[in-house]
Backbone bond lengths (Angstrom), bond angles and torsions (degrees), N, CA, C in turn:
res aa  C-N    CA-C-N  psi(-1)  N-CA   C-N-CA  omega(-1)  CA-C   N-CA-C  phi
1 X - - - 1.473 - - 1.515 108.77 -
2 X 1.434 118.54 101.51 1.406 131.47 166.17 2.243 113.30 -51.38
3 X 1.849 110.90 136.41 0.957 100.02 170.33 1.252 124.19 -62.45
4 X 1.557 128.80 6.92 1.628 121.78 -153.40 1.726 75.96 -93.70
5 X 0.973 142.40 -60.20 1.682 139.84 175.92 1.544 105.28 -2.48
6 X 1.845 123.40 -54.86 1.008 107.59 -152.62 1.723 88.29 -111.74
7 X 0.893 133.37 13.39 2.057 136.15 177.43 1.347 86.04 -71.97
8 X 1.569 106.07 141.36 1.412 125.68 173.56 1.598 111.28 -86.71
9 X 0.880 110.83 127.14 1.660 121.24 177.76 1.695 109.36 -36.01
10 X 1.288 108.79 134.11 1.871 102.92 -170.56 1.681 103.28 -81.01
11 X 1.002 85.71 -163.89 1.792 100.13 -155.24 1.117 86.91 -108.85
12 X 1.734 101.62 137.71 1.462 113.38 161.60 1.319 104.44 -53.78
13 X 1.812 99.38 166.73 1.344 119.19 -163.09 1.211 99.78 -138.23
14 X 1.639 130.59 120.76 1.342 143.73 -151.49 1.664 103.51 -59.56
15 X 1.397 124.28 -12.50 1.262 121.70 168.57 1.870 109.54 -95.79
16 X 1.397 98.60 17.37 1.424 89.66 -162.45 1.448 99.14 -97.41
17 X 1.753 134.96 131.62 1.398 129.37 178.58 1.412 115.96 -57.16
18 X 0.868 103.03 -33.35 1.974 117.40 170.94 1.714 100.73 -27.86
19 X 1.666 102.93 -54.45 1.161 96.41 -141.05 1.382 118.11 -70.21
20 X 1.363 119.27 165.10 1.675 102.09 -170.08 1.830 99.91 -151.25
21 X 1.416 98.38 121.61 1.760 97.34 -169.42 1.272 101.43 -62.52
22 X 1.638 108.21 153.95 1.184 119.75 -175.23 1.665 113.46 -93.11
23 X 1.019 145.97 107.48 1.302 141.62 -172.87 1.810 109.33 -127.65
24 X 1.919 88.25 138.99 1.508 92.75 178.57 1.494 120.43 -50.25
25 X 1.218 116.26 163.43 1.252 98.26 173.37 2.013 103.86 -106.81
26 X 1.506 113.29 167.71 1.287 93.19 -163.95 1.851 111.03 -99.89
27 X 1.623 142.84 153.03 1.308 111.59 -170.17 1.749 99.68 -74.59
28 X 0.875 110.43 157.71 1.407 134.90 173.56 1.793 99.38 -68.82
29 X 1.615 106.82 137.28 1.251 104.72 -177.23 1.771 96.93 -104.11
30 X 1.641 88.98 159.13 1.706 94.63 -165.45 1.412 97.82 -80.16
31 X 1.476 97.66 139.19 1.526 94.27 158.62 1.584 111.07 -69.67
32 X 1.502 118.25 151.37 1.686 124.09 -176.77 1.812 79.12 -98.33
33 X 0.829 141.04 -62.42 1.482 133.54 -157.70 1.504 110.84 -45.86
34 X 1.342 121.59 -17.05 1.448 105.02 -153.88 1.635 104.00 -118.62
35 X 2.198 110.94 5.56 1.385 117.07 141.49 1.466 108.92 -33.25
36 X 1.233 95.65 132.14 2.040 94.88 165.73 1.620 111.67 -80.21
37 X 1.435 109.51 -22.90 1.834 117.87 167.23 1.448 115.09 -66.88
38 X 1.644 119.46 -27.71 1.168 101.52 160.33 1.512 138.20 -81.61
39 X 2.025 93.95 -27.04 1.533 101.32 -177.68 1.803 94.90 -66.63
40 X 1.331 131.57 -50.03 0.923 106.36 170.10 1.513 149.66 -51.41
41 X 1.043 113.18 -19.81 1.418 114.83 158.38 1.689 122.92 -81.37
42 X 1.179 97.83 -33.22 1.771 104.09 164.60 1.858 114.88 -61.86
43 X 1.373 117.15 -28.19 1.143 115.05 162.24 1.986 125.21 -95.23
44 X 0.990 87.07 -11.07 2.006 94.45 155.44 1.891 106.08 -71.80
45 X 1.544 113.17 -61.64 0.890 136.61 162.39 1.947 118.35 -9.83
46 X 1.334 107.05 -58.57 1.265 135.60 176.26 1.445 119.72 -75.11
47 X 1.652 97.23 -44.98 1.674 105.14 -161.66 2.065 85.76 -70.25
48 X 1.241 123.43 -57.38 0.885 124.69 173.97 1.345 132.27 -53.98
49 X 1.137 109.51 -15.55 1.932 110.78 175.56 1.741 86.80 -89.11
50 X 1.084 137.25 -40.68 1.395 140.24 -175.99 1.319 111.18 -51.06
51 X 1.841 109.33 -61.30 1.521 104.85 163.29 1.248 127.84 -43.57
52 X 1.217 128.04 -71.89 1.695 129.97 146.44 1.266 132.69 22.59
53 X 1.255 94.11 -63.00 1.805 126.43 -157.83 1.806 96.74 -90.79
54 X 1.115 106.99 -49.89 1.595 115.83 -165.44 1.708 108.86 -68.46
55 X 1.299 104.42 -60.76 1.311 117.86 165.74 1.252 115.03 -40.50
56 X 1.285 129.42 -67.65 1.646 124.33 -175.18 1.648 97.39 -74.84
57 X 0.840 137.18 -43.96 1.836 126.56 168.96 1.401 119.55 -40.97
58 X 1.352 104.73 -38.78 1.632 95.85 -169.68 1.193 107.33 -116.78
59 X 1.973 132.61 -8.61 1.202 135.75 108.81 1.550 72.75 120.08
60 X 1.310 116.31 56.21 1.107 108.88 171.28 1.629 132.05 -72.13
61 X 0.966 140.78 169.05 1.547 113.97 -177.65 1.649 108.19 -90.67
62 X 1.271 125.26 161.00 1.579 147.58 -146.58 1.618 72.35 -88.78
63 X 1.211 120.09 -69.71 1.708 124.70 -159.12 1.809 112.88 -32.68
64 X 1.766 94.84 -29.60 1.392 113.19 -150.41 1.800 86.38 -87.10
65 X 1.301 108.38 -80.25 1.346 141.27 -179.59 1.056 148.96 -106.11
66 X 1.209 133.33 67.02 1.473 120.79 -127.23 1.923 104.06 -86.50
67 X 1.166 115.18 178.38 1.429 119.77 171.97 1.433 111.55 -71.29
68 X 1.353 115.81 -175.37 1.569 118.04 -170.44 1.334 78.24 -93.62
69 X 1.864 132.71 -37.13 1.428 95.40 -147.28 1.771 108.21 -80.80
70 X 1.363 103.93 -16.54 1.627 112.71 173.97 1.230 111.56 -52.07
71 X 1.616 126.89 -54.14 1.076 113.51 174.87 1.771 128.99 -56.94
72 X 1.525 108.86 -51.55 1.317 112.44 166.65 1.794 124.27 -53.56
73 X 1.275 114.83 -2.65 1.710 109.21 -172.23 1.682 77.98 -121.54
74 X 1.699 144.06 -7.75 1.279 120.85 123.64 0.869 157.21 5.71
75 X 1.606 95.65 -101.20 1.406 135.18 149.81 1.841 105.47 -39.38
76 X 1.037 141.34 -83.18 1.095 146.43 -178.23 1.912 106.59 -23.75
77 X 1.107 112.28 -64.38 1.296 137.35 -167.55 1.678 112.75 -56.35
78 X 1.933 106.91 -47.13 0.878 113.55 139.84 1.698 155.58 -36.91
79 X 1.161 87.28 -33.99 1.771 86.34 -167.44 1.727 84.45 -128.67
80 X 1.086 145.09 -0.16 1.224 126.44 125.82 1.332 135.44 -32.75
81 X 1.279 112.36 -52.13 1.754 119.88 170.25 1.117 109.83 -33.38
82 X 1.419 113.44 166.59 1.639 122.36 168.46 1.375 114.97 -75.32
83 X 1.271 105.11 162.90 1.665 90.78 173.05 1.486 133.31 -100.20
84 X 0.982 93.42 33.77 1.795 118.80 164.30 1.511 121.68 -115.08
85 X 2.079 110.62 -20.61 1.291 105.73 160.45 1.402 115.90 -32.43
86 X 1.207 103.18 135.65 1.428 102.59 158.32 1.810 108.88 -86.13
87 X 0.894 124.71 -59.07 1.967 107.69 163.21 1.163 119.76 -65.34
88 X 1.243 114.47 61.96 1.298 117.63 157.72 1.600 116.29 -161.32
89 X 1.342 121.89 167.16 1.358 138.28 -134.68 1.577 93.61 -76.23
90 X 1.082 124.31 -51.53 1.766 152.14 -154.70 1.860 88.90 -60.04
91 X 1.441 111.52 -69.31 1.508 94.14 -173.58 1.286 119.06 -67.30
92 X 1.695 130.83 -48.53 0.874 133.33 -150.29 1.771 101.09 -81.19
93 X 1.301 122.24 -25.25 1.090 115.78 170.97 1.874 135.09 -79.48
94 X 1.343 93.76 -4.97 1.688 118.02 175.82 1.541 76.96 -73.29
95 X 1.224 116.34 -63.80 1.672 115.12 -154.84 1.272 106.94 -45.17
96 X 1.053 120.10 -59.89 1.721 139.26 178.79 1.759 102.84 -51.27
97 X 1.108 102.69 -67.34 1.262 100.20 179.82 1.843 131.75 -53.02
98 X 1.456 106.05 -23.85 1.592 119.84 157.84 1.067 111.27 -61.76
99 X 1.386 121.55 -55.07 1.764 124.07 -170.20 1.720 103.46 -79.97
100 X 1.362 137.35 -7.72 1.388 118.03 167.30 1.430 123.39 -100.23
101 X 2.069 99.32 -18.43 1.548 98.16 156.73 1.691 124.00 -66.98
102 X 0.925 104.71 -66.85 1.736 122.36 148.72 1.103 106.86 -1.85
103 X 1.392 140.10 -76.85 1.319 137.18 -141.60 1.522 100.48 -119.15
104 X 1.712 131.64 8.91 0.989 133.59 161.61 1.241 118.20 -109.39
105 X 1.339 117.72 -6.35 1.851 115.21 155.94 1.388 110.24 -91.70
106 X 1.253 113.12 -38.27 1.633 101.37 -174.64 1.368 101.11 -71.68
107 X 1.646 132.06 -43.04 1.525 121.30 -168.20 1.728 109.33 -63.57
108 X 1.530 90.99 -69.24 1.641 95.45 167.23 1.970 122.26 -32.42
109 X 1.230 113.77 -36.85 1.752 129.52 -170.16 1.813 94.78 -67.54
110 X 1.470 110.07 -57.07 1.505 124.04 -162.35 1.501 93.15 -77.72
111 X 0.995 136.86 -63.28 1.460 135.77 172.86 1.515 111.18 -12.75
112 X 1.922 93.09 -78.13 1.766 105.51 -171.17 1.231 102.21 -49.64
113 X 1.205 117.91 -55.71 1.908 115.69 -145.42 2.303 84.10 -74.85
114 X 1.187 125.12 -45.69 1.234 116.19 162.69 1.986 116.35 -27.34
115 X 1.503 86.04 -62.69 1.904 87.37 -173.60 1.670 106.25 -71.20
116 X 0.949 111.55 -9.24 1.506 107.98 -162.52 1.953 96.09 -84.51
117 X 1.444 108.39 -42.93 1.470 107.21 -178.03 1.648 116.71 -87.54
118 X 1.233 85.19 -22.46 2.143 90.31 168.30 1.635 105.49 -60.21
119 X 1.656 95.66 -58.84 1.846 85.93 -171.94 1.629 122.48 -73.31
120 X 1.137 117.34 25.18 1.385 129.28 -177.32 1.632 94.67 -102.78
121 X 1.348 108.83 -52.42 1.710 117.97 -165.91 0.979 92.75 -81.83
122 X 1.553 151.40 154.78 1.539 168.64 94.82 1.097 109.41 -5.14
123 X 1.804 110.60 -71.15 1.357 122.40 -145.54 1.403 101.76 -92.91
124 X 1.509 112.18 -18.94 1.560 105.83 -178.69 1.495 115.39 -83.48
125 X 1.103 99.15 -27.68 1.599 100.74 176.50 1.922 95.82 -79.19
126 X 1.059 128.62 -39.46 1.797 101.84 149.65 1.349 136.48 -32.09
127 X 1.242 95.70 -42.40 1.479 104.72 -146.93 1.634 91.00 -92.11
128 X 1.590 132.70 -8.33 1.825 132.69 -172.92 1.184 86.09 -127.83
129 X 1.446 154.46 15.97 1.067 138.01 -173.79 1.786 96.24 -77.84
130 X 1.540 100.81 -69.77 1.424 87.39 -175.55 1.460 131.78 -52.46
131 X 1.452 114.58 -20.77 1.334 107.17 160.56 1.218 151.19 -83.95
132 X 1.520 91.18 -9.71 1.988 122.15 170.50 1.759 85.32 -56.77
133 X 1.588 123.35 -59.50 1.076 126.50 -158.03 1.483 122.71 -74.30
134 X 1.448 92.74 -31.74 1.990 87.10 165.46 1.495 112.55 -83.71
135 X 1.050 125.35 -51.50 1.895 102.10 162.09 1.286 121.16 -61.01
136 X 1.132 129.25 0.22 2.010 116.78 172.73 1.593 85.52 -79.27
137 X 1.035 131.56 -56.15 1.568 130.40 -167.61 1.603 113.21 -63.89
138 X 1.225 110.52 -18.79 1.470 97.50 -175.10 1.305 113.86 -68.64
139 X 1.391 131.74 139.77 1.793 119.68 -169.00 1.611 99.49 -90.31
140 X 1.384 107.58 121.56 1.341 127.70 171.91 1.357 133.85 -26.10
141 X 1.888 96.76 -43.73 1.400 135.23 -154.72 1.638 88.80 -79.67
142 X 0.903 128.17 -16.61 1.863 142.16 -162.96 1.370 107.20 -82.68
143 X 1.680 90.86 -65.20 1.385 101.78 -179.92 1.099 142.12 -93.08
144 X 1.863 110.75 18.12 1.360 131.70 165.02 1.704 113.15 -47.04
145 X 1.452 114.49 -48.72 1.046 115.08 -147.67 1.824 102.26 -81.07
146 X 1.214 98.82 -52.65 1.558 115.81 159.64 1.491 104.24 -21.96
147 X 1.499 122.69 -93.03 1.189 121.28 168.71 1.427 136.07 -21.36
148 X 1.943 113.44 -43.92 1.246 106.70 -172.06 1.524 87.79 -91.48
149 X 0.857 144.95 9.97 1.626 130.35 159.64 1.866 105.97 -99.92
150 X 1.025 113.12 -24.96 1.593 106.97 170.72 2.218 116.72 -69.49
151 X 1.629 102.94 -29.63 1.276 102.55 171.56 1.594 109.52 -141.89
152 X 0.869 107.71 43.73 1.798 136.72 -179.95 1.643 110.87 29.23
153 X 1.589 114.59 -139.85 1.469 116.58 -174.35 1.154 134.48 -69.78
154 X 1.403 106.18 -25.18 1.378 113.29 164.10 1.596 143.73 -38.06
155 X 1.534 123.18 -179.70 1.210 115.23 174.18 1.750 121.12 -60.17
156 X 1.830 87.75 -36.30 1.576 85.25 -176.12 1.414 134.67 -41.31
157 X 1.830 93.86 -34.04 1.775 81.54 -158.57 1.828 103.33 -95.35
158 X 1.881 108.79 15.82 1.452 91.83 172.02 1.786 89.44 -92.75
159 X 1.084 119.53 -19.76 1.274 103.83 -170.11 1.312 115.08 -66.07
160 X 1.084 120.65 -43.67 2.064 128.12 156.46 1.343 93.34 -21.10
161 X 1.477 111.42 -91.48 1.592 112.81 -150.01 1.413 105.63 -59.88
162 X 1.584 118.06 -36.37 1.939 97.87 -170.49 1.542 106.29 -65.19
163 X 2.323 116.25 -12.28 1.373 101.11 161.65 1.203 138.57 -62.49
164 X 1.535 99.91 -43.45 2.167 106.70 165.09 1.179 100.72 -43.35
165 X 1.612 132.33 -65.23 1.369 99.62 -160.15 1.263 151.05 -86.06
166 X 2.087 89.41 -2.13 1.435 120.12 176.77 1.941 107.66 -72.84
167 X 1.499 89.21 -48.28 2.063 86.41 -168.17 1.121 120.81 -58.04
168 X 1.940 136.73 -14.32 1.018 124.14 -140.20 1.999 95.50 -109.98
169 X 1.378 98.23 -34.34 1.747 115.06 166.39 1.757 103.01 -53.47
170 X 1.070 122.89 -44.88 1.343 113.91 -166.57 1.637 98.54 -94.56
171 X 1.330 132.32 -49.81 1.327 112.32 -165.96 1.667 97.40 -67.63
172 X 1.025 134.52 -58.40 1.894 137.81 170.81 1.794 104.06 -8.09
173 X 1.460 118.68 -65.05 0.991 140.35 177.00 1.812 129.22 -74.40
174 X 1.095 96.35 -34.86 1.807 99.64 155.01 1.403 116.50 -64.41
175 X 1.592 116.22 -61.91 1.473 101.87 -159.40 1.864 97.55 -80.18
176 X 1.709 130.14 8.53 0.758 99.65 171.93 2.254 118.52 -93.46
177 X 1.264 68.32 -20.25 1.161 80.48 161.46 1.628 135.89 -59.46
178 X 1.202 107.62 -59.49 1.621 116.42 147.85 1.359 124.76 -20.44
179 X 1.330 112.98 -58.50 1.323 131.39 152.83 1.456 140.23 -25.36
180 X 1.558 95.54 -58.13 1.748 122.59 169.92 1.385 111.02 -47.23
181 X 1.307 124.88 -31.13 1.416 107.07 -139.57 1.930 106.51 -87.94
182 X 1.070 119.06 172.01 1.432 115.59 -155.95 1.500 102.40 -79.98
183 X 1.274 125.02 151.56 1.401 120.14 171.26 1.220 139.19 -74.04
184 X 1.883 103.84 -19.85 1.359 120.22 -167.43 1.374 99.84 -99.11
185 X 1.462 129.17 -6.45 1.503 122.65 -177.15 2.162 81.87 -89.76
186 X 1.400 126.30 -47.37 1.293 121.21 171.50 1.832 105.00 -30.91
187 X 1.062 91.69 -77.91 1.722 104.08 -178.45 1.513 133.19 -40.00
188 X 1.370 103.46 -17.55 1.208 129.19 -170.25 1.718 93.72 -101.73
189 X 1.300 144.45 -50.91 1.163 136.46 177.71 1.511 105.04 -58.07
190 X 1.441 112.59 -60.49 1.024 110.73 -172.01 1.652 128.19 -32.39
191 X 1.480 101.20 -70.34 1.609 124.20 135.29 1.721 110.45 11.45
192 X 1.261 104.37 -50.68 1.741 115.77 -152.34 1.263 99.16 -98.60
193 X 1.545 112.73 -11.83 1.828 122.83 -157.54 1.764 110.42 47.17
194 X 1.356 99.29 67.87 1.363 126.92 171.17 1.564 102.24 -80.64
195 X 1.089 123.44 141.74 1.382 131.38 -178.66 1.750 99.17 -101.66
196 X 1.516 105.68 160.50 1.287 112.86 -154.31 1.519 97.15 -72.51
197 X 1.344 131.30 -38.01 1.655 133.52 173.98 1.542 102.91 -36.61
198 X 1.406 102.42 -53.15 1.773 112.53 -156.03 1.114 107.82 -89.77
199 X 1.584 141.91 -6.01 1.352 142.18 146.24 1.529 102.21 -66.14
200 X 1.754 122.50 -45.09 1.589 97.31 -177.93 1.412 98.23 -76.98
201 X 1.029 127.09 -46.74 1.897 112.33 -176.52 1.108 109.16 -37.79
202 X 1.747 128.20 -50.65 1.321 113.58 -150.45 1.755 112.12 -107.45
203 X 1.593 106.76 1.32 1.272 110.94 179.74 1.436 110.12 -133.63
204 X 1.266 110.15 -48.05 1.562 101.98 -159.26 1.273 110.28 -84.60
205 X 1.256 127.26 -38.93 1.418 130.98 164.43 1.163 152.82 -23.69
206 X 2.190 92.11 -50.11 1.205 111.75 165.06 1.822 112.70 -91.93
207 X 1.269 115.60 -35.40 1.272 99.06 172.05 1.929 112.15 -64.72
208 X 1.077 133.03 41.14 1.287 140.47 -166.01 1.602 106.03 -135.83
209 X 0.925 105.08 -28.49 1.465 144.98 -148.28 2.192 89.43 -73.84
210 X 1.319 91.40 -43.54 2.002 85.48 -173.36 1.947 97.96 -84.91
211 X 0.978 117.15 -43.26 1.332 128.48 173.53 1.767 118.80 -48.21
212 X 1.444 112.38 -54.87 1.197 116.86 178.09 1.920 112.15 -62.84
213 X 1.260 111.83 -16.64 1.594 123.13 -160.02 1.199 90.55 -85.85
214 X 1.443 115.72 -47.09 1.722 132.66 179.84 1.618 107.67 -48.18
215 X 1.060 112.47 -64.53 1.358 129.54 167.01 1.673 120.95 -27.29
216 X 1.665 99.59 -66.14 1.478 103.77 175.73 1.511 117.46 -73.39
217 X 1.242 125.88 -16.43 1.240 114.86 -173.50 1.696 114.15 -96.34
218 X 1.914 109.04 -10.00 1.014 123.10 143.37 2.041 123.26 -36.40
219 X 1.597 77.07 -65.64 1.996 99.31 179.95 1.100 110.29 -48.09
220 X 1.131 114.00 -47.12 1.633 132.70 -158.11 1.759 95.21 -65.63
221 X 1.559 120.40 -42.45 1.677 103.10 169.65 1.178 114.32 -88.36
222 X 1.152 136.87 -5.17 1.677 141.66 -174.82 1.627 89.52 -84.67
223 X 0.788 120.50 -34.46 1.755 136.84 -155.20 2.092 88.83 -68.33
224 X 1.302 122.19 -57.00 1.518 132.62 -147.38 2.212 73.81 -102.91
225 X 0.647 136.66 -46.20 1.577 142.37 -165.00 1.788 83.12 -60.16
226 X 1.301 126.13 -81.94 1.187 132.48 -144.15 1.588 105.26 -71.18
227 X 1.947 123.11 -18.93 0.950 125.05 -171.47 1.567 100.12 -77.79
228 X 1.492 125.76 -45.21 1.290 111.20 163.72 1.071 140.08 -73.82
229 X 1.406 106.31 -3.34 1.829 113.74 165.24 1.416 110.46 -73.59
230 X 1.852 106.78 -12.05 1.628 94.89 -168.67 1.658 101.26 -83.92
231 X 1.627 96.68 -30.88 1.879 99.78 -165.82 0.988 111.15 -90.49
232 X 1.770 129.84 -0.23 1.622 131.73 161.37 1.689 106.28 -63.61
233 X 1.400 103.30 -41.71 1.804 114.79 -170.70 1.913 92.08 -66.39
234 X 1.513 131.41 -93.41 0.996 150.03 163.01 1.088 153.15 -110.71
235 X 1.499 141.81 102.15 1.586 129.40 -147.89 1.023 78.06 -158.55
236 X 1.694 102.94 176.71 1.694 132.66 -179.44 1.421 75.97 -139.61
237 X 1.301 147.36 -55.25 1.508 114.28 -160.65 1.605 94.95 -132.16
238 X 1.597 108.82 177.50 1.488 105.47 171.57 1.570 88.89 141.11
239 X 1.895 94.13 -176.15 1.893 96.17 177.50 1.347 95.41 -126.67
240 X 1.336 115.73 22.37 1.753 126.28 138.48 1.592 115.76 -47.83
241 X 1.692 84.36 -78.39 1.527 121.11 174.84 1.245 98.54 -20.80
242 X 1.731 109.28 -73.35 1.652 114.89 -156.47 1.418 110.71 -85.24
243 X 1.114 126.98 -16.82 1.508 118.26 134.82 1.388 133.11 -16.30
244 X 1.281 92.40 -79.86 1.577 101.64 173.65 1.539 127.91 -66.48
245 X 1.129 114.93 -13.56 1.669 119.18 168.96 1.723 96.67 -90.01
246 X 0.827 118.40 -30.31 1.562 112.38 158.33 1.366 127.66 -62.49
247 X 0.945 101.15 -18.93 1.728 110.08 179.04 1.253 107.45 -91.20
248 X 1.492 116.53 -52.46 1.532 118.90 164.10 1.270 116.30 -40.53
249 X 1.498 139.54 -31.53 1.085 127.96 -154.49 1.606 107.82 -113.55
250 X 1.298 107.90 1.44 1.461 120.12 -177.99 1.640 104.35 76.14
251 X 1.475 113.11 38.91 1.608 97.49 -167.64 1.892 91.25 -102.59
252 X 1.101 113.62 92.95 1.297 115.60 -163.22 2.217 115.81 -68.74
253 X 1.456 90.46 -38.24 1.329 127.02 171.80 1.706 119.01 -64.83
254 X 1.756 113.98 -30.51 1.177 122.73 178.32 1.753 116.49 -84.42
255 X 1.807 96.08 -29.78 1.452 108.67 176.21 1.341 107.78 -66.53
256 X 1.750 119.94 -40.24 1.984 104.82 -176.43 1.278 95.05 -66.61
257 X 1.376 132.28 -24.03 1.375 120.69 -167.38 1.409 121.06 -68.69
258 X 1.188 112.85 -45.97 1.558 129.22 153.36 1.848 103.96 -38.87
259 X 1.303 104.98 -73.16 1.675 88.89 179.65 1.429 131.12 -80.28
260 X 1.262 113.41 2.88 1.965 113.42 132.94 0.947 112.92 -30.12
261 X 1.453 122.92 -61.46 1.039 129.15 -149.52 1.718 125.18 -77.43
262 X 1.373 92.76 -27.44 1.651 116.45 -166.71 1.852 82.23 -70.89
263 X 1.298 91.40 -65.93 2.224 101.88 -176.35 1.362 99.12 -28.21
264 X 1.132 137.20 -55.63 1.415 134.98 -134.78 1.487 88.58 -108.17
265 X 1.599 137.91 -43.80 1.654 107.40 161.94 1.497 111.66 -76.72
266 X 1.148 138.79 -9.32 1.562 124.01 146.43 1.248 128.71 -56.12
267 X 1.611 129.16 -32.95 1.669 131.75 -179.90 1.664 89.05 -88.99
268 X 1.128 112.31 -23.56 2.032 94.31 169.29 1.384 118.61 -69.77
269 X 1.138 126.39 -31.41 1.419 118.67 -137.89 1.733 75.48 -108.50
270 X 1.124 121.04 -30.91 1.738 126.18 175.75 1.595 107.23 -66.15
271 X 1.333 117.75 -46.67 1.129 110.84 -179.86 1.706 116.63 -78.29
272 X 0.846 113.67 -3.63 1.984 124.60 -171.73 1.648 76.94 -92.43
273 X 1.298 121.73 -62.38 1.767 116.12 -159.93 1.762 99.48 -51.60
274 X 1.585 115.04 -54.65 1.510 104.32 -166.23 1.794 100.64 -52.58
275 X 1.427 98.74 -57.16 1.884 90.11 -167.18 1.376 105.17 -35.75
276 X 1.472 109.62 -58.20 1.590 102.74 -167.88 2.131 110.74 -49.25
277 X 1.105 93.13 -34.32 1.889 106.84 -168.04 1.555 88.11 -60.77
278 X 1.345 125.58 -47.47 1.747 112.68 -178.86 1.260 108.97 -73.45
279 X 0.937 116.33 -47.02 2.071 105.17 -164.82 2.152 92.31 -71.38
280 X 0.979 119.97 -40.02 1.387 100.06 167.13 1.326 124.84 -55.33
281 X 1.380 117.30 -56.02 1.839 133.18 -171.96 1.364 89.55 -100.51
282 X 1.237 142.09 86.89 1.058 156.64 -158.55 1.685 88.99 -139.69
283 X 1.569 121.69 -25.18 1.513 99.86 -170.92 1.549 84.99 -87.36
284 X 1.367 149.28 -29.17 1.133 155.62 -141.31 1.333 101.94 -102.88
285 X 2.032 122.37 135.08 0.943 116.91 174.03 1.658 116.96 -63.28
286 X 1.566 102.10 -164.28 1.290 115.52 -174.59 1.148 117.03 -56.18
287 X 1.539 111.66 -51.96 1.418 111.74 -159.12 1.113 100.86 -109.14
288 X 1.643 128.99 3.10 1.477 111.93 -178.45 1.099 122.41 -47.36
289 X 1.147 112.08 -61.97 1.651 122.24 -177.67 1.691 99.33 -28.07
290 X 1.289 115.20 -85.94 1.488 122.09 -166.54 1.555 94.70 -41.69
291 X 1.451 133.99 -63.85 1.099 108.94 -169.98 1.853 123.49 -59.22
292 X 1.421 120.30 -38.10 1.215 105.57 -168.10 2.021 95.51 -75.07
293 X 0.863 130.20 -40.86 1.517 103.65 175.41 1.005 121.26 -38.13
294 X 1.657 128.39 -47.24 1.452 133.55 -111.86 1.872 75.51 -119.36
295 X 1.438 135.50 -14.39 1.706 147.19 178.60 2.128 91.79 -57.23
């Protein structure tokens, strides 16, 4: 074995065709179009120039359908007011907004700590199953009225119903969750003489943990759904309430404006749940969650 085997090949030579300048390469600029936050707004963007367009083309009546810009000089008109107007967005939506926080911690609260002691017991979660199941079926919308005559106009009795429709998403989803979790990480505490606290601390809890998130962000629209089912039945204030004096008045354009409004404290209270869902499941990728429910 000759040393020329291991000599490193010589260096091009500035007359040599080989040679080839070396140049940075440059970073590539992002496309902005191909954000999905922008395509999505570029398709709000559209859906709404479409409304626009259709409406004044086929000249539909305002009573029927109103234009985007009716609704938006609404909207404007609305949340201009003070926030003690009573026609306007600022009071009536504090109102709303008390009764869907309100009735989405306490429903969601009674739910979990519900699923949390069912999936411990066997026989008890036998023994409420069938009745978990005849009140999940009962329609809510029924027994609004019942309720607001059992604890009248007040906040209380929307806070009842946004509980029916908050507890039943989260306990469904807790004890199935409970359920999920692997047997051999169980087996493995045990193993260690893990006490029954510190198997749920250290296992069952967190594998519960993508399921229960599922649950609340379920609540979280049942939560704004059930608050106007409470102030269609009976209220003195709310953006039920002002709904319906909008309806009375033929203000057809003031009513989407009102449910702008409902959307946008529903994509809040959804978007506060994900942040919280990452800094908790922070060991868990992105999409786990969605995928292990959705298995």
């Amino acid at each position: 074995m000759t040393t020329a085997m291991f000599t490193a090949p010589a260096a091009a030579q500035p007359g040599d065709a080989t040679a080839r300048p070396i140049t940075a390469r440059r970073p590539r600029r992002a496309n902005p179009l191909a954000s999905a936050r922008v395509q999505s707004l570029l398709l709000l963007i559209t859906l709404l120039g479409a409304w626009e367009g259709a409406v004044r083309l086929f000249k539909v009546p305002r009573h029927l359908v109103p234009p985007v810009s009716d609704i938006g000089v609404a909207l404007w008109r609305g949340l201009a007011a003070g926030p003690m107007a009573k026609d306007g967005f600022w009071y009536h939506g504090g109102v709303t907004l008390a009764e869907i926080l309100l009735g989405f911690f306490v429903g969601g609260g009674i739910g979990l700590a519900i699923g949390i002691v069912v999936s411990q017991m066997p026989k008890l979660e036998a023994l409420l199953e069938p009745y978990v199941a005849a009140l999940q079926s009962v329609p809510k919308v029924a027994v609004a009225p019942i309720i607001v005559v059992w604890l009248g106009f007040g906040i209380g009795s929307k806070v009842v119903i946004i509980c029916l429709l908050t507890f039943f998403p989260v306990l469904v989803t807790s004890i199935a969750g409970f359920k999920a979790v692997d047997p051999d990480r169980i087996d493995l505490l045990r193993s260690l003489s893990a006490t029954p606290w510190q198997i749920f601390r250290k296992a069952r809890f967190p594998s519960a943990l993508p399921y229960i998130f599922a649950g609340l962000n379920m609540a979280a629209a049942f939560s704004v759904v059930g608050a106007v089912v409470g102030e269609f039945v009976g209220a003195q204030a709310g953006l039920g309430v002002l709904i319906l004096q909008m309806e009375a008045q033929a203000d057809t354009g003031g009513s989407f404006a009102v449910c702008v409004v409902l959307s946008l404290i529903g994509i809040l209270l959804t978007s506060l749940l994900r942040r919280v869902q990452r800094r908790v499941l922070h060991w868990m990728p992105a999409d786990s969650a969605q995928r292990t429910v959705n298995a």
